[in-house]
N, C-alpha and C positions, 0 to 999 in steps of 0.2 A: 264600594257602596257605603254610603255616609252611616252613623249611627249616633242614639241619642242614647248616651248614657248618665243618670243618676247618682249619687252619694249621698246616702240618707241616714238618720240615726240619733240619740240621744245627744244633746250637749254634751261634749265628755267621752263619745264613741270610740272617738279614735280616726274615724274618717278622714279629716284633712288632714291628720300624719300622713296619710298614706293616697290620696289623692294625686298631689305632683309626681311622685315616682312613679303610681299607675299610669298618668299620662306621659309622662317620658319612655317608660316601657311602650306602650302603644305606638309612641313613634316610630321607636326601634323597628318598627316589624310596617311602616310604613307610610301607614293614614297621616292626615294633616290633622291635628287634636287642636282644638279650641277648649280650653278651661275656664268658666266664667261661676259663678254663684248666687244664689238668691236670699233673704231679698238682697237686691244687688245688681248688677251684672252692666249695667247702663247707667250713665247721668243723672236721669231721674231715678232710676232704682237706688241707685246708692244714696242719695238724697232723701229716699223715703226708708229705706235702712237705716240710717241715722234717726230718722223719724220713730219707726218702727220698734228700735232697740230701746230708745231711751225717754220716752215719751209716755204718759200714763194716757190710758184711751180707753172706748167700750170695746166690748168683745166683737160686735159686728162692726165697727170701724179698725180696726186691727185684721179683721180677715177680707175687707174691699180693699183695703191698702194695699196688703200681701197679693192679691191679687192684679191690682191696679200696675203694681211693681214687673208682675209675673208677665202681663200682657204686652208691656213694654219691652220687658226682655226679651220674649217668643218674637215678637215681629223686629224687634232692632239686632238681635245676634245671633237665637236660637235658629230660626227657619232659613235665614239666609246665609250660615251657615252652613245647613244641610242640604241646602238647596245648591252650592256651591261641592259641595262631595265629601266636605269634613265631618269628623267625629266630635261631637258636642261634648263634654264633660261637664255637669252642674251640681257645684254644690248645692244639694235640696231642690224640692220642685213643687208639686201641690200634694206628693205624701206628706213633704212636712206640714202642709196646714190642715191636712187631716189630721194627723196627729197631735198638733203645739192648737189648734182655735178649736179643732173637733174633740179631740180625747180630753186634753191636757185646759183648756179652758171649757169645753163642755158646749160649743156651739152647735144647732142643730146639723147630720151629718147632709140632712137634707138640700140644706142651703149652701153648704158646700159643692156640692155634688152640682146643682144650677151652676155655682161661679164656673166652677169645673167645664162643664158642656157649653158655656158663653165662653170662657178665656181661650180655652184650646180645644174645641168638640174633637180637633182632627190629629192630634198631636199624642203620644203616650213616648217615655220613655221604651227602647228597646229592649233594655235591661235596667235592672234598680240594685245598686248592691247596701242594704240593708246590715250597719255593721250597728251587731245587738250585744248589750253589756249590763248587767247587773243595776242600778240606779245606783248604788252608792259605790259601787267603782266607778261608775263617772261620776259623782259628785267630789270625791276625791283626787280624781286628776283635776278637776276644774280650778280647786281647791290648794294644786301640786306646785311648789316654785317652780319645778321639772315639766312644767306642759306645755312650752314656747311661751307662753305670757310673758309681756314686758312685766316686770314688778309692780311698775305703776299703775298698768292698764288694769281700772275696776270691771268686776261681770256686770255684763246688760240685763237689761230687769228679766229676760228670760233667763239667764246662765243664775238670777235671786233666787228665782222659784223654788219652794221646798218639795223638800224628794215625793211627796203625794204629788206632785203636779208633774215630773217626770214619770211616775208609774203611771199617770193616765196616759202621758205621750207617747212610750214604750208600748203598753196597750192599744194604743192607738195605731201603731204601726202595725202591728202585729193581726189587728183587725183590719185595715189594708190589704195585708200582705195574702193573708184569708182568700178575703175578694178576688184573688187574681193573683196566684203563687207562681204564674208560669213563667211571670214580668220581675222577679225576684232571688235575688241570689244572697242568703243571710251570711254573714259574717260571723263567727264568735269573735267579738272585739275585745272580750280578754282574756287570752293568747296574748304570749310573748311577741312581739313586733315580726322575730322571724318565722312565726307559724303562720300569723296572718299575711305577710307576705307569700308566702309556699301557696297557701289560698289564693291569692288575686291572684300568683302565677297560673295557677290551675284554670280562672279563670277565663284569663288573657288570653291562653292555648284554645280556646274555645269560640274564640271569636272570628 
């Protein structure tokens, strides 16, 4: 039986450390895993990712984009995907735009919540694993030579944002997660790499 699982969390989290290994673990034990991310995941996603990342914009045209992104990706990978019997994997989904255009930019959550029931009324991740970390320990991996970063490669005007605009997205998750705890599995993302791994194994057993 297919499933849609989530990776959400702070810039900084820790997440995509540990993403790929989750998904190759998963194979091990048999599902076919699909790993894609947002915004992203598609042609025009990534297209409007580049958009997204490095582009100055309003607050409500940065969360129809994210969305606009979202809806493409749901009908070009997400559903036909699970419609074919695999396990989805996504970096980020619409918790992060509740938390990065809702918290962390302050946009009404209301108007979210509309994009939300038009982009995917029928869709929810299975599980959400939620890896939560201090703000300024991820501001400092961000910050780290040590965090896969090419040297060269600068932060996107989100990865700029100062630590008050992570504490609203962190909050923001958190007031998600509120909403609907049963959909959610927290992380401490900082724990040493092998404690949160012992974690995702725990996880994985459960699926």
């Amino acid at each position: 039986m297919s499933k849609f699982i989530t990776f959400e969390g702070v810039d900084g989290a820790g997440k995509s450390t540990h993403l790929a290994w989750f998904a190759d673990a998963l194979r091990q034990r048999g599902p076919d895993v699909v790993v894609t991310r947002e915004p992203g995941g598609t042609p025009l996603g990534e297209q409007l990712r580049e958009i997204l990342l490095n582009q100055t914009m309003s607050i409500g045209t940065e969360a129809l984009l994210m969305f606009a992104a979202r809806l493409e990706h749901i009908e070009q990978v997400i559903k036909p995907a699970l419609r074919a019997g695999k396990w989805v994997i996504s970096d980020r989904f619409s918790d992060a735009s509740f938390a990065y255009q809702g918290g962390g930019r302050g946009l009404d959550w209301d108007k979210l919540s509309q994009l939300e029931q038009w982009v995917h009324p029928d869709l929810q991740p299975d599980l959400t694993l939620f890896f939560d970390v201090p703000v300024e320990v991820a501001r400092q991996r961000l910050r780290s030579p040590d965090n896969n970063r090419q040297s060269n490669v600068t932060l996107d005007r989100f990865e700029q944002e100062q630590a008050g605009f992570f504490e609203r997205v962190r909050a923001g998750y958190h007031q998600r997660i509120r909403q609907n705890p049963q959909r959610y599995a927290v992380i401490d993302g900082a724990q040493p790499l092998e404690k949160v791994k012992q974690q995702l194994e725990g996880i994985i057993a459960t699926l």
